[in-house]
C-alpha positions as CSV (number, residue, x, y, z in Angstrom):
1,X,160.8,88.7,66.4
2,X,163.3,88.4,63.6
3,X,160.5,88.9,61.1
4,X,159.6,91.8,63.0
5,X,163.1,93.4,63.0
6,X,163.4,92.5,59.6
7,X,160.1,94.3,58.5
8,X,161.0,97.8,60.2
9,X,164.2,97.6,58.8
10,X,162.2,97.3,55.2
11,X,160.3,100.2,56.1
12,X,163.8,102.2,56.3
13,X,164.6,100.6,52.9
14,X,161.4,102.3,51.1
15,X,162.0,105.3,52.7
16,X,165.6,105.6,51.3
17,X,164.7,104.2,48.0
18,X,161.7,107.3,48.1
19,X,158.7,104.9,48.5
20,X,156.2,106.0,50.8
21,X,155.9,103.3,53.6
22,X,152.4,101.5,54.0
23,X,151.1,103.0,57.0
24,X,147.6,101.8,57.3
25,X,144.3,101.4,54.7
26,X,144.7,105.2,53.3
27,X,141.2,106.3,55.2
28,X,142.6,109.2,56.3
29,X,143.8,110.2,52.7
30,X,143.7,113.3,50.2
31,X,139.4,112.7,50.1
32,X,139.2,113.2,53.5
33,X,141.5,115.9,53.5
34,X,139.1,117.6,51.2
35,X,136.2,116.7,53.0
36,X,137.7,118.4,56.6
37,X,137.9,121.4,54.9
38,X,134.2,121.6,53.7
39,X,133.0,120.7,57.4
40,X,135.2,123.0,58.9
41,X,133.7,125.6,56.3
42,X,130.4,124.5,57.4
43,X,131.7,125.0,60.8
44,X,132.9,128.8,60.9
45,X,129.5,129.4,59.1
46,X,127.2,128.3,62.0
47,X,126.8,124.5,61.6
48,X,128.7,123.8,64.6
49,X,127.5,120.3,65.4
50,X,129.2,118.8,62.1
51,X,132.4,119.6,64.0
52,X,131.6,116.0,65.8
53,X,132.5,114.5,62.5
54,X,136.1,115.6,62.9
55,X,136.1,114.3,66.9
56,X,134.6,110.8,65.6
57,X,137.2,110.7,62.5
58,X,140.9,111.7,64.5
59,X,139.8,110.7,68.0
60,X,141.2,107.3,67.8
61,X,144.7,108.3,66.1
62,X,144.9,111.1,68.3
63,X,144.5,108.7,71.6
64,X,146.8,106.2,70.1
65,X,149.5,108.8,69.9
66,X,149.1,111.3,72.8
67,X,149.0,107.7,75.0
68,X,152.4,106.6,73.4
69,X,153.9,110.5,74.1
70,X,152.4,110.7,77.5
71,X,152.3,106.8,79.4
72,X,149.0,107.4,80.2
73,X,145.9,106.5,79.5
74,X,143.9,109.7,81.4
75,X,146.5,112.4,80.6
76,X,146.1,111.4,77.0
77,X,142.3,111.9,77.1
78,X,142.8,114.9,78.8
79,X,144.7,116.2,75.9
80,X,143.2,115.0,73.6
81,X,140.2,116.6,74.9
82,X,141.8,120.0,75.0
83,X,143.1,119.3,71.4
84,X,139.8,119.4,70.2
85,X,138.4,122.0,72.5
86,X,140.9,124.3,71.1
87,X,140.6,123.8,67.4
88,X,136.5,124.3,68.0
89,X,137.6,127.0,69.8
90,X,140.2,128.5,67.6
91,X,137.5,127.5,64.5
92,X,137.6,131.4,63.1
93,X,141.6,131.2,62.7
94,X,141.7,128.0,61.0
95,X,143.1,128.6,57.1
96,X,141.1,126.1,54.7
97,X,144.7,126.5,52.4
98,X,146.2,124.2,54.6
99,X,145.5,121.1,56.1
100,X,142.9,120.8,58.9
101,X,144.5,117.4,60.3
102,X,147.7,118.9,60.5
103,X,146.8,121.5,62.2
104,X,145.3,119.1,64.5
105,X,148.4,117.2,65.0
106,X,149.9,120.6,65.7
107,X,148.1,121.1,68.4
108,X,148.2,118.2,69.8
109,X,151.9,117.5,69.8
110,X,152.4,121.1,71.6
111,X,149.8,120.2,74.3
112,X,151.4,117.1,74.8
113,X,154.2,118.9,75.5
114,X,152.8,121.3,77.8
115,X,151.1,118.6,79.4
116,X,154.0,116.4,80.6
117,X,155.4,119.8,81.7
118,X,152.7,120.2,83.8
119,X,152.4,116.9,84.8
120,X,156.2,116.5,86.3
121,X,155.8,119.6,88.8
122,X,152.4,118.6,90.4
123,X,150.0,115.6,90.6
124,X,147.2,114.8,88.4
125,X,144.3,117.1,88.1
126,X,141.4,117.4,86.0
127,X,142.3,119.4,82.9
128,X,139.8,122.7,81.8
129,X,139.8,124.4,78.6
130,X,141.2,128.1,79.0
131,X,138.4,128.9,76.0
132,X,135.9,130.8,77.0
133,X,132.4,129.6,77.1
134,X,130.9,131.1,74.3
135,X,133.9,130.3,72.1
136,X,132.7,126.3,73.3
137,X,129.0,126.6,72.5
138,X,127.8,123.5,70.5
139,X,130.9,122.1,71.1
140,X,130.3,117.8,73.1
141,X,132.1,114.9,73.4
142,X,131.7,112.0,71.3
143,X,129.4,109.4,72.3
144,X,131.2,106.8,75.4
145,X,131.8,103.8,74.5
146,X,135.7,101.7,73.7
147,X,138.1,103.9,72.0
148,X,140.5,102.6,69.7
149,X,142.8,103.8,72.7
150,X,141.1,101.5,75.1
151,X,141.5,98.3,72.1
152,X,144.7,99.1,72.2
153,X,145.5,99.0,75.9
154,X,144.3,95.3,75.4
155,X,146.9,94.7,73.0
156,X,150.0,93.5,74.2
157,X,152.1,94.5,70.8
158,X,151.0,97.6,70.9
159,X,151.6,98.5,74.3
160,X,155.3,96.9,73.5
161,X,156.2,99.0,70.4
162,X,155.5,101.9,72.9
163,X,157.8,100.9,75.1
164,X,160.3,100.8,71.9
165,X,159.3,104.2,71.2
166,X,160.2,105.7,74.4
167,X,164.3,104.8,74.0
168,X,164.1,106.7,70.8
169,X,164.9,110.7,70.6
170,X,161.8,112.2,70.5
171,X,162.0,114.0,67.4
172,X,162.1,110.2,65.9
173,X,159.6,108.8,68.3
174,X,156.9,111.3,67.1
175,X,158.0,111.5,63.3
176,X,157.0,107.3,64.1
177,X,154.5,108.3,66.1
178,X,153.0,110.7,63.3
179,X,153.1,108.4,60.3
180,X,152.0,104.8,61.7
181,X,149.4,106.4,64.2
182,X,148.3,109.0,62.7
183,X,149.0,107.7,59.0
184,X,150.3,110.8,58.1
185,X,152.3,111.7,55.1
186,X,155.9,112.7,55.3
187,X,154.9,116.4,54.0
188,X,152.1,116.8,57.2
189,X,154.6,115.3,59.2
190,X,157.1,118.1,58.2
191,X,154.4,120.7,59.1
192,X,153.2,119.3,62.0
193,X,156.9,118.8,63.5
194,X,158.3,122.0,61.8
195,X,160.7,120.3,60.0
196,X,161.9,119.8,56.0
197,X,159.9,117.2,54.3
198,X,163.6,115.4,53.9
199,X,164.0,116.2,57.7
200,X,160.9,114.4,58.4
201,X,161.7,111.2,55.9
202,X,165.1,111.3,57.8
203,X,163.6,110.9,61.2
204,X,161.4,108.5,60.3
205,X,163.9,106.4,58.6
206,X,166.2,106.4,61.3
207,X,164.4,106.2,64.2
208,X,162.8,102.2,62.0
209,X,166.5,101.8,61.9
210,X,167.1,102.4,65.6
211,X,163.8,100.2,66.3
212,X,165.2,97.5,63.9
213,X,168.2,96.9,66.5
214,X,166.4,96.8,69.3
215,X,164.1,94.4,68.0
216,X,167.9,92.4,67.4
217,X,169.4,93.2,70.5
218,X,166.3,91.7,72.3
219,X,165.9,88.7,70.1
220,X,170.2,88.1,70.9
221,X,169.4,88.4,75.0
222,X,166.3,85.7,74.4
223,X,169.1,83.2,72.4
């Protein structure tokens, strides 16, 4: 655990020094970024199905984070879900200038917000698009099958740097949140959060800081 502690606390130190943290294998990088906006070209022109490509490429980092937000498993497919249903929907608004998977994130971060909203004044019901049907057509879920969502439930460290995440502000538990799931860079964070690109390194940094002594404090209890 001490390696552990030590390691976020090196994260902090890039970010302070202005290195970008490592935050996965780069397959969501500047290429792809590229590439979402020639499918979503495609898209507005009539070539609705290649809009599946974008479920099958941010599905997985969308789960991971709308599961951390949320605590669970159902409400975050149910957002997700919705997330995706409303960018299909919302297809003829979307600006190829800027980035699609920040606009993504966008939407998902509000309608995770709604969602837990909704969820603390009644009991859990199955969530509906508000689009309308013709705004959905050619629109369909990915094929079933285990989610990187569903790996992850089966992961024990994963399920414990969530619980880490939840004593964190939230504005520091999503900038987190944003740039290990979703392996964002500090700029889309900023967009996505609506925050300074500084604001969104600061968040970041501090809320590895704050991770870093819990990760002490719990390894001092265990001595």
């Amino acid at each position: 655990m001490e390696n552990l502690s030590c390691l976020v606390l090196g994260q902090a130190v890039d970010i302070i020094e202005n290195r970008e943290p490592t935050a996965g294998n780069g397959e969501l990088g500047s290429a792809k970024v590229e590439d979402d906006r020639e499918i979503m070209r495609r898209v507005r022109a009539g070539e609705v199905e290649l809009f599946d490509l974008l479920v099958q490429r941010y599905r997985g980092p969308l789960l991971n984070v709308a599961w951390s937000k949320l605590g669970e498993a159902a409400w975050a497919e149910d957002v997700v879900q919705e997330t995706f249903l409303a960018a299909f929907a919302s297809r003829a608004s979307y600006r190829p200038e800027f980035s699609f998977r920040t606009w993504l994130w966008t939407i998902l971060l509000n309608l995770c917000r709604r969602q837990w909203r909704r969820r603390q004044t009644r009991p859990r019901e199955h969530s509906l698009s508000s689009a309308a049907p013709a705004d959905l057509a050619g629109y369909r879920e990915p094929a079933a099958g285990e989610s990187p969502l569903e790996t992850a439930l089966k992961t024990e460290g994963r399920a414990r740097v969530h619980r880490l995440l939840e004593r964190l502000t939230e504005p520091q538990a999503d900038a987190l949140r944003l740039r290990f799931f979703g392996e964002l860079p500090f700029a889309e964070i900023a967009v996505a959060m609506g925050s300074s690109v500084s604001g969104a390194k600061q968040r970041v940094r501090l809320g590895l800081i704050a991770l870093s002594e819990q990760l002490r404090e719990e390894q001092r209890e265990r001595s």
